[in-house]
PyMOL Python script that loads the backbone (N, CA, C, O; Angstrom):
from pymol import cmd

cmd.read_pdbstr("""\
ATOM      1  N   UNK A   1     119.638  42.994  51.616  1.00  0.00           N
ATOM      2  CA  UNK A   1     120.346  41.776  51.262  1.00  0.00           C
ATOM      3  C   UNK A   1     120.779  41.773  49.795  1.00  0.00           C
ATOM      4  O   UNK A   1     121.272  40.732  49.362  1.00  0.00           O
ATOM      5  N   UNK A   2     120.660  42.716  49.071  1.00  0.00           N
ATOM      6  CA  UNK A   2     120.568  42.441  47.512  1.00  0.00           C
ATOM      7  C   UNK A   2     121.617  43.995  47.376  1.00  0.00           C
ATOM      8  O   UNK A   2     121.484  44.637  46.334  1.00  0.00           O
ATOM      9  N   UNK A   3     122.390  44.404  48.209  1.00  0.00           N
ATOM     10  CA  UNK A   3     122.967  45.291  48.149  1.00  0.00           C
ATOM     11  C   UNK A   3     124.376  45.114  47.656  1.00  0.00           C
ATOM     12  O   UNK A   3     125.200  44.726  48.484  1.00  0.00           O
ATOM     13  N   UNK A   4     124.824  45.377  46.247  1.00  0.00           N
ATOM     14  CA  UNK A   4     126.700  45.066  46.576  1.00  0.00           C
ATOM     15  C   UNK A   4     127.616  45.967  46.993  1.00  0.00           C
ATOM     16  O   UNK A   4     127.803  47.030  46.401  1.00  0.00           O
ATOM     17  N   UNK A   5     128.323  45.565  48.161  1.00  0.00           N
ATOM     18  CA  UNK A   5     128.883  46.646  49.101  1.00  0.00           C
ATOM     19  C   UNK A   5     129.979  46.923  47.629  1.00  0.00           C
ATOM     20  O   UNK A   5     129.804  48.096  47.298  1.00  0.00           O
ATOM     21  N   UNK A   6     130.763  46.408  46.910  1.00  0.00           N
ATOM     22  CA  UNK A   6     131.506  46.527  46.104  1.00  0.00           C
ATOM     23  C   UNK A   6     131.405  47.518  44.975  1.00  0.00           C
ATOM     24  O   UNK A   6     132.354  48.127  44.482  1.00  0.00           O
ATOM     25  N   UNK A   7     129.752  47.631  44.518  1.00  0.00           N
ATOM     26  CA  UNK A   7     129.698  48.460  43.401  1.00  0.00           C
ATOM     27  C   UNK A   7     128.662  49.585  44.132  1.00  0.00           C
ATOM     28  O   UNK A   7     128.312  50.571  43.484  1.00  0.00           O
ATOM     29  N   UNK A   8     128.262  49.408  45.319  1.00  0.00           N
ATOM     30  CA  UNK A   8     127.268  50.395  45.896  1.00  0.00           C
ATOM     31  C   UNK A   8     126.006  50.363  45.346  1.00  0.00           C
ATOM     32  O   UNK A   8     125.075  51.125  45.606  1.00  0.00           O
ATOM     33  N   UNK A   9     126.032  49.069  44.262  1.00  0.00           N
ATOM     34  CA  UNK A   9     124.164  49.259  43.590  1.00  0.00           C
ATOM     35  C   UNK A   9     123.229  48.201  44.172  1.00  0.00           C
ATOM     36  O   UNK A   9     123.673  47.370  44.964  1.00  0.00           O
ATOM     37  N   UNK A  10     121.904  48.209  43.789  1.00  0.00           N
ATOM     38  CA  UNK A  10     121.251  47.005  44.353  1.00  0.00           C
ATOM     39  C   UNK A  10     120.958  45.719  43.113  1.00  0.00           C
ATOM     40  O   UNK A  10     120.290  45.889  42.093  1.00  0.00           O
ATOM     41  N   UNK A  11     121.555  44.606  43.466  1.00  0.00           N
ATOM     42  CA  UNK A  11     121.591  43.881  42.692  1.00  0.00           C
ATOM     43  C   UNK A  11     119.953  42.785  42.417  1.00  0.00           C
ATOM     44  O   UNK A  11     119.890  41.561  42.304  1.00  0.00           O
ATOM     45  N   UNK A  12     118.836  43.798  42.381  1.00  0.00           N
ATOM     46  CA  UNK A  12     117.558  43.096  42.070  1.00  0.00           C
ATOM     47  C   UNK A  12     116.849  44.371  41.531  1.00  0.00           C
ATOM     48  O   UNK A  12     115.708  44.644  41.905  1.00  0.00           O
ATOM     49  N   UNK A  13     117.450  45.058  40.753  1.00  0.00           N
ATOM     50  CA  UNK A  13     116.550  46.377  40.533  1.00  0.00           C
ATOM     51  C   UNK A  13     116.149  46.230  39.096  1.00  0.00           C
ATOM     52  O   UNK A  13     115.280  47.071  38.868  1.00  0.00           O
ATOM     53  N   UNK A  14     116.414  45.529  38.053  1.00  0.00           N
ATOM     54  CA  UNK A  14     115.835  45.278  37.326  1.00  0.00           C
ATOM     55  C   UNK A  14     114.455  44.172  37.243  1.00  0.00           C
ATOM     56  O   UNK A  14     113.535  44.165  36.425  1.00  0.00           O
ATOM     57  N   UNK A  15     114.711  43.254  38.434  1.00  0.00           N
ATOM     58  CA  UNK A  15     113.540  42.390  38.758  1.00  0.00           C
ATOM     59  C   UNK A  15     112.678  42.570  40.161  1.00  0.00           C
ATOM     60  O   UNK A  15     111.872  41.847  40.746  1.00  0.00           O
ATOM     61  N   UNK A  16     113.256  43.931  40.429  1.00  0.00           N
ATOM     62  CA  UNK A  16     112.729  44.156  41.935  1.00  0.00           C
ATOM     63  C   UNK A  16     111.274  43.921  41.769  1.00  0.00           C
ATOM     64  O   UNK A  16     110.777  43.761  40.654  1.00  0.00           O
ATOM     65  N   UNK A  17     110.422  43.894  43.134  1.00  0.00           N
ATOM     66  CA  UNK A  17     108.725  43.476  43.539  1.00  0.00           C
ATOM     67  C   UNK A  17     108.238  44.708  43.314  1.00  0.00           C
ATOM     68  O   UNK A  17     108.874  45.694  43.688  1.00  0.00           O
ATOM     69  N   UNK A  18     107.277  44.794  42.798  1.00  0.00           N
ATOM     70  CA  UNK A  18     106.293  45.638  42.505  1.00  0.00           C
ATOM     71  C   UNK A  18     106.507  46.793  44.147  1.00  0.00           C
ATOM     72  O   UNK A  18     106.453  48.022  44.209  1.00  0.00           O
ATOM     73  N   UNK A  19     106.662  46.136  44.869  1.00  0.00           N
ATOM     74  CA  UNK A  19     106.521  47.043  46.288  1.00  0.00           C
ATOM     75  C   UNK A  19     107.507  48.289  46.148  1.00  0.00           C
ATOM     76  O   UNK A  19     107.037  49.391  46.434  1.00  0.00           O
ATOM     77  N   UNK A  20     108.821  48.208  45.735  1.00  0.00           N
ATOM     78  CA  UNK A  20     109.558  48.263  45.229  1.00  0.00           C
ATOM     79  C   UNK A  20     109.822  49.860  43.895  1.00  0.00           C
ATOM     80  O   UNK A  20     110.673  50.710  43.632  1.00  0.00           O
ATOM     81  N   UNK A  21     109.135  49.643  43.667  1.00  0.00           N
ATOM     82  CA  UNK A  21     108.715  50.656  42.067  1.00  0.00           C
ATOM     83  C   UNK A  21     107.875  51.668  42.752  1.00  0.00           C
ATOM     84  O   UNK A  21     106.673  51.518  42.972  1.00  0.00           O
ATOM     85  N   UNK A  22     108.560  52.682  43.068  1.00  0.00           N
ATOM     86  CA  UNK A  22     108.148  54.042  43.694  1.00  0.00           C
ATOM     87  C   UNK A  22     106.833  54.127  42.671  1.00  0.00           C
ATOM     88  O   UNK A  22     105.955  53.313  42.956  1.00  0.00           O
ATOM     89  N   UNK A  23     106.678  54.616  42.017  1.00  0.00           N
ATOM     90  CA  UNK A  23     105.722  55.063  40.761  1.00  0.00           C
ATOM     91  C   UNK A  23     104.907  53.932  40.725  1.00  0.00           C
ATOM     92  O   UNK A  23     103.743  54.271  40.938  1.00  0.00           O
ATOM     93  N   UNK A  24     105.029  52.678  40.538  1.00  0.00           N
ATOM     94  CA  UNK A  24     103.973  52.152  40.184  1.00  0.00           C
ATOM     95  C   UNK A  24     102.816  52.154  41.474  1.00  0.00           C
ATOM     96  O   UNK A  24     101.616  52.386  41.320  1.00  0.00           O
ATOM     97  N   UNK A  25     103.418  51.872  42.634  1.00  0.00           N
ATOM     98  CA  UNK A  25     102.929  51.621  43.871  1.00  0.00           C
ATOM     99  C   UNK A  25     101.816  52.543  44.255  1.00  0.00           C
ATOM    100  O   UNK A  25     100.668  52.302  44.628  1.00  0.00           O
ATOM    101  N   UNK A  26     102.775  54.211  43.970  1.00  0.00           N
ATOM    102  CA  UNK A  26     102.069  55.685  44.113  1.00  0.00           C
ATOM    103  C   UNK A  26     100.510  55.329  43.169  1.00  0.00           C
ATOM    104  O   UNK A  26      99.438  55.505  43.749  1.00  0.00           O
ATOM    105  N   UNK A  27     100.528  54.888  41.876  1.00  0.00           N
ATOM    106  CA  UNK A  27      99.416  54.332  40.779  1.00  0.00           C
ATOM    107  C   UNK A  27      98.183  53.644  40.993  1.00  0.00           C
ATOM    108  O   UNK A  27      96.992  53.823  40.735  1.00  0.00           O
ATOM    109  N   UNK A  28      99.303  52.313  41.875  1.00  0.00           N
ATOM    110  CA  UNK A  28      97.794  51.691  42.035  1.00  0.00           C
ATOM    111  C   UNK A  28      97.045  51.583  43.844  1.00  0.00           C
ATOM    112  O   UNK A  28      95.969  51.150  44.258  1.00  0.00           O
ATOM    113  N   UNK A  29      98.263  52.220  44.540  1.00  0.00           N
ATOM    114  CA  UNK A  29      97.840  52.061  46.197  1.00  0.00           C
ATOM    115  C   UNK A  29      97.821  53.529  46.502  1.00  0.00           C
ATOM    116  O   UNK A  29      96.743  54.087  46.297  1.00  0.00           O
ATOM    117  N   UNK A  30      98.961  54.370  47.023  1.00  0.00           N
ATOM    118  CA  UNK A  30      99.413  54.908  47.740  1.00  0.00           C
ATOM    119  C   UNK A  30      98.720  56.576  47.262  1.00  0.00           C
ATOM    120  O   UNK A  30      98.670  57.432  48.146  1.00  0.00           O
ATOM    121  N   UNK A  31      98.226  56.912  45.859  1.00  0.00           N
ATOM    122  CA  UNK A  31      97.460  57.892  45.479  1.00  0.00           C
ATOM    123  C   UNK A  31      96.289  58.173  46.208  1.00  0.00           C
ATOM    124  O   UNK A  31      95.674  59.227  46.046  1.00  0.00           O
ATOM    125  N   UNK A  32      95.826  57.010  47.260  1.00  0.00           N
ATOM    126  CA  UNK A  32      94.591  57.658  47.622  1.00  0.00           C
ATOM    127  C   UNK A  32      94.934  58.396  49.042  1.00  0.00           C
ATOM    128  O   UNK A  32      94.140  59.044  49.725  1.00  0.00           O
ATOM    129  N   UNK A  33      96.497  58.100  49.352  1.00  0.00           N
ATOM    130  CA  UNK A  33      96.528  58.459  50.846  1.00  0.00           C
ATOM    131  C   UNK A  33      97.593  60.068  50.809  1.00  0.00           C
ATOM    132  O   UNK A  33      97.569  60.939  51.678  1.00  0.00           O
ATOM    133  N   UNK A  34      98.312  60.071  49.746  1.00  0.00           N
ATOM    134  CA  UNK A  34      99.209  61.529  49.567  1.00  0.00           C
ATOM    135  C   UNK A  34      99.202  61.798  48.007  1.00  0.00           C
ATOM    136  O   UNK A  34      99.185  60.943  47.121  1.00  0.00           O
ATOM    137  N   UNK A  35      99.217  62.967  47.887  1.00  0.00           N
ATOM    138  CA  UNK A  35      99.717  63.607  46.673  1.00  0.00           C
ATOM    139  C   UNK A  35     101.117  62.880  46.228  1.00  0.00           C
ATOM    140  O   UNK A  35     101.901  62.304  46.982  1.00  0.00           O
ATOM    141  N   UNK A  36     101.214  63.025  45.035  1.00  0.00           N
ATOM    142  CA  UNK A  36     102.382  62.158  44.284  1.00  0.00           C
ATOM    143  C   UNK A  36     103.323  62.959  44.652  1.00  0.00           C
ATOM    144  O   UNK A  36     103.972  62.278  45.446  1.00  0.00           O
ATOM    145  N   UNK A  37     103.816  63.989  44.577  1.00  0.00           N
ATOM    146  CA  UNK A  37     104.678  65.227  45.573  1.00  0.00           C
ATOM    147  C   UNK A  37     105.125  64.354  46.898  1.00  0.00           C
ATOM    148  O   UNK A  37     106.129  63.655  47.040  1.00  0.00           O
ATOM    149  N   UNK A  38     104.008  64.633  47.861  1.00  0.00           N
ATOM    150  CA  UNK A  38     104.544  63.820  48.850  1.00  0.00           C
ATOM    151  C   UNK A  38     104.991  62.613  49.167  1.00  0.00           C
ATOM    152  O   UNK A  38     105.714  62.436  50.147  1.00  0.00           O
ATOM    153  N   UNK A  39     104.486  61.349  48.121  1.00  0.00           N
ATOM    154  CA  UNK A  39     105.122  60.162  48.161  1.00  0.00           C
ATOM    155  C   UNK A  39     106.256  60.524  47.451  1.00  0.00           C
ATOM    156  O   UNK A  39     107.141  59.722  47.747  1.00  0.00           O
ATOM    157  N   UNK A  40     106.458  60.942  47.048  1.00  0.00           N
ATOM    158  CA  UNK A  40     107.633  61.114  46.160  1.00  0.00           C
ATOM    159  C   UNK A  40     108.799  61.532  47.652  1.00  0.00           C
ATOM    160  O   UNK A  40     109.858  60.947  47.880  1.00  0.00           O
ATOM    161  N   UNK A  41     108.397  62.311  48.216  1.00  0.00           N
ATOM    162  CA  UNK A  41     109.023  63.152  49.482  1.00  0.00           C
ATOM    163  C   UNK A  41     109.496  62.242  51.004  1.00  0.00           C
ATOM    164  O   UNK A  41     110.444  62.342  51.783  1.00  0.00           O
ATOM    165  N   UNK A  42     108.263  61.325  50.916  1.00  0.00           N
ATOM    166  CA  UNK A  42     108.146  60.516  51.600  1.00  0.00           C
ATOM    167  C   UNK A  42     109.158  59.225  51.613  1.00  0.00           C
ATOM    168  O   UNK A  42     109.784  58.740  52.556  1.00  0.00           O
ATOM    169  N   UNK A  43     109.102  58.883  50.390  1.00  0.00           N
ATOM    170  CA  UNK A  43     110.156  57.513  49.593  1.00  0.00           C
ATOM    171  C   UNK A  43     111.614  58.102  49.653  1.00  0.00           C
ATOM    172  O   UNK A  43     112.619  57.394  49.716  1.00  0.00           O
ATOM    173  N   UNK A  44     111.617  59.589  49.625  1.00  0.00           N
ATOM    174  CA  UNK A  44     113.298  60.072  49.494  1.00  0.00           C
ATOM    175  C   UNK A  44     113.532  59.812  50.877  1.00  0.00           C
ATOM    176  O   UNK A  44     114.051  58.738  51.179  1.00  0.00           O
ATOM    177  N   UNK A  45     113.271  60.517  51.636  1.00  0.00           N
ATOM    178  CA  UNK A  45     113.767  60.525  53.041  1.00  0.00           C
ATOM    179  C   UNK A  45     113.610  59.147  53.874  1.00  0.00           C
ATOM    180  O   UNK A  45     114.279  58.873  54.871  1.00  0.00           O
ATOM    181  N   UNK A  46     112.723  58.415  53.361  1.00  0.00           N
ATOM    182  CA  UNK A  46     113.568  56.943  54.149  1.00  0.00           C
ATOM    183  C   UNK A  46     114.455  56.195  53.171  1.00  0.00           C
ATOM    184  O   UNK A  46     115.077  55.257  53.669  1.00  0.00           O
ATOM    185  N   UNK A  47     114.586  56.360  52.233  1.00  0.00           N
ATOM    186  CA  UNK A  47     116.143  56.198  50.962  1.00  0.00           C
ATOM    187  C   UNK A  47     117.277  57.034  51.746  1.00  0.00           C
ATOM    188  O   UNK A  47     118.275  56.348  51.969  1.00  0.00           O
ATOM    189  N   UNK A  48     117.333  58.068  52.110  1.00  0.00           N
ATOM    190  CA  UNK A  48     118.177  58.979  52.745  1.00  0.00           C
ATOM    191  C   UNK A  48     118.077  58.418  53.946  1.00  0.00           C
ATOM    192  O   UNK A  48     119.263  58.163  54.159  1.00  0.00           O
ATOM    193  N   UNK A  49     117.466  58.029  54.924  1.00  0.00           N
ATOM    194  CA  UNK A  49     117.557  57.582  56.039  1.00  0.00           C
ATOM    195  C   UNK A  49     118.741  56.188  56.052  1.00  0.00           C
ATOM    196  O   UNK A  49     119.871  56.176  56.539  1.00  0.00           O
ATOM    197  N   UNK A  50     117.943  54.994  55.277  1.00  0.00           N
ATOM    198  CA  UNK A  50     118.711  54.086  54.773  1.00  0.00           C
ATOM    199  C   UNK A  50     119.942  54.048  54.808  1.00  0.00           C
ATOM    200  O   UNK A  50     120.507  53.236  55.540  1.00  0.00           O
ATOM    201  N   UNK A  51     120.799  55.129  53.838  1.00  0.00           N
ATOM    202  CA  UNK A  51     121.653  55.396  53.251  1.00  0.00           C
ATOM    203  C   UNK A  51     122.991  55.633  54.365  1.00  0.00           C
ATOM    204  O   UNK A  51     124.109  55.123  54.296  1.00  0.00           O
ATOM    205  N   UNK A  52     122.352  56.764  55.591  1.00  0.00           N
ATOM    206  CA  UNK A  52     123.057  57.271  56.405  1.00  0.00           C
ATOM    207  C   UNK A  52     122.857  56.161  57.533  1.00  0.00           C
ATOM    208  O   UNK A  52     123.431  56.376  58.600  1.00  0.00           O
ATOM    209  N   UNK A  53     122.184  55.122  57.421  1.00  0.00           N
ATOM    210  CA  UNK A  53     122.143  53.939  58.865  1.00  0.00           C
ATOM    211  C   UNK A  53     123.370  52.809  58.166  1.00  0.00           C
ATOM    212  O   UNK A  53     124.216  52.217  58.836  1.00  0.00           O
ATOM    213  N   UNK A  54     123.192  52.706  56.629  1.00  0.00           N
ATOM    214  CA  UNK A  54     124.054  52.150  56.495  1.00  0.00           C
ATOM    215  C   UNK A  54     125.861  52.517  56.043  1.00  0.00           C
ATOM    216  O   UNK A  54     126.746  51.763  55.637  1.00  0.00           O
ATOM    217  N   UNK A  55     125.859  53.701  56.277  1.00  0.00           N
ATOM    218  CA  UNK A  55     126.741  54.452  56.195  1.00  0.00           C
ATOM    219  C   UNK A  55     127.424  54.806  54.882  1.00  0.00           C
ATOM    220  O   UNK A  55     128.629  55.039  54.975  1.00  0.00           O
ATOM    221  N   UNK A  56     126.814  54.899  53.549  1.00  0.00           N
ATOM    222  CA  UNK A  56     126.731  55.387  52.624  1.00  0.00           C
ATOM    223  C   UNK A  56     127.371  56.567  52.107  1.00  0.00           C
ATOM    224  O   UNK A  56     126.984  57.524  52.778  1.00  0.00           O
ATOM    225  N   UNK A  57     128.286  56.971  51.093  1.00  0.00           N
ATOM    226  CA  UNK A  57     128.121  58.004  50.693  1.00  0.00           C
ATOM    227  C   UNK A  57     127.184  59.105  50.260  1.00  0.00           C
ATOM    228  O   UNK A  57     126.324  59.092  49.379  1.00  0.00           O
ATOM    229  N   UNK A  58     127.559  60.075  51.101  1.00  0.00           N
ATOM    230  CA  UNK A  58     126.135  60.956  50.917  1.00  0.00           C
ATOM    231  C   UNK A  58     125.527  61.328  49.303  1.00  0.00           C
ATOM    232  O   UNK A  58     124.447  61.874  49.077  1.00  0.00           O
ATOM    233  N   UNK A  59     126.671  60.811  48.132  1.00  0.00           N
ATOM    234  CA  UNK A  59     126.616  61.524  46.988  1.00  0.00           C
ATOM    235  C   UNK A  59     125.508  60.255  46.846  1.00  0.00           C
ATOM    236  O   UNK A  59     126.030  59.796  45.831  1.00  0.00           O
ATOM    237  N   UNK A  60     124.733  59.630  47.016  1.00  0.00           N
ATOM    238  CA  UNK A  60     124.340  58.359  46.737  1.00  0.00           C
ATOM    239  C   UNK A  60     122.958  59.047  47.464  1.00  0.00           C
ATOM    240  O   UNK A  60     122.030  58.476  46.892  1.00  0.00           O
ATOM    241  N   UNK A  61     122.520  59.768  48.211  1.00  0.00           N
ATOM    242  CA  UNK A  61     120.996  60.477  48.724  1.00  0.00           C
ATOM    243  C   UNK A  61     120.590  61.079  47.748  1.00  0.00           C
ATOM    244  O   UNK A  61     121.259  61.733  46.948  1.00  0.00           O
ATOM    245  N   UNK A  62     119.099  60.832  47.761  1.00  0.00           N
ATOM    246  CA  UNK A  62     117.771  61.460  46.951  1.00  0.00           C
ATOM    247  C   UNK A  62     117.821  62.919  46.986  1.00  0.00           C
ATOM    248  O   UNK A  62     117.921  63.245  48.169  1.00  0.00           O
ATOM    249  N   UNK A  63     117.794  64.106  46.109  1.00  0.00           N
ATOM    250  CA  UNK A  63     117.984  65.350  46.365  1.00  0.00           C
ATOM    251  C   UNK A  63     116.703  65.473  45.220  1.00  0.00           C
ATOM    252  O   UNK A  63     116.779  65.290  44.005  1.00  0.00           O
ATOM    253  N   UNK A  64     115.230  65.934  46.224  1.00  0.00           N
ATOM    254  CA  UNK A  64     114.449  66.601  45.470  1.00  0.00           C
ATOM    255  C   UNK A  64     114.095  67.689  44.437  1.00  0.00           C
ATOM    256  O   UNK A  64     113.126  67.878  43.703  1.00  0.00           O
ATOM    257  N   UNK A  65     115.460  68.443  44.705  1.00  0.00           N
ATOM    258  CA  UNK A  65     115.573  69.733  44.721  1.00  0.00           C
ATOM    259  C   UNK A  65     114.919  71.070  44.982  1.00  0.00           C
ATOM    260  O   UNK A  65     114.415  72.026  44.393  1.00  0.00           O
ATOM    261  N   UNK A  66     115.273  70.504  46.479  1.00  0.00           N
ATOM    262  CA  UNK A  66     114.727  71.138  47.752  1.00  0.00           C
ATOM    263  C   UNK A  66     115.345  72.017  48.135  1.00  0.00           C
ATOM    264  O   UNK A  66     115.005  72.613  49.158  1.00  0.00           O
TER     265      UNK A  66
END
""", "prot")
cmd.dss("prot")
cmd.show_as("cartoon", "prot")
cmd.util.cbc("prot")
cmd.orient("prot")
């Protein structure tokens, strides 16, 4: 909902929810269940998933450099 189809950015990313903040989340939750590698891996590919449901330019997907 916070998406502008116009500029392609998300318009709450400077005040986005803590849920939100890849890194912080990995910090205080998500470290006990994967390596920071894999959340990291994990967060791209449903960003990339996202991206291609909402029909996105692909130049706009997470590239690990994989």
């Amino acid at each position: 909902m916070y998406f502008n189809e116009t500029t392609k950015e998300c318009k709450i990313y400077q005040t986005r929810p803590n849920i939100c903040k890849v890194d912080y989340m990995f910090e205080v939750q998500y470290f006990k269940y994967y390596s920071q590698e894999r959340f990291y891996q994990l967060n791209a590919e449903v960003c990339n998933r996202l991206q291609k449901k909402f029909n996105l330019d692909k130049k706009y997907n997470v590239n690990l450099g994989e």
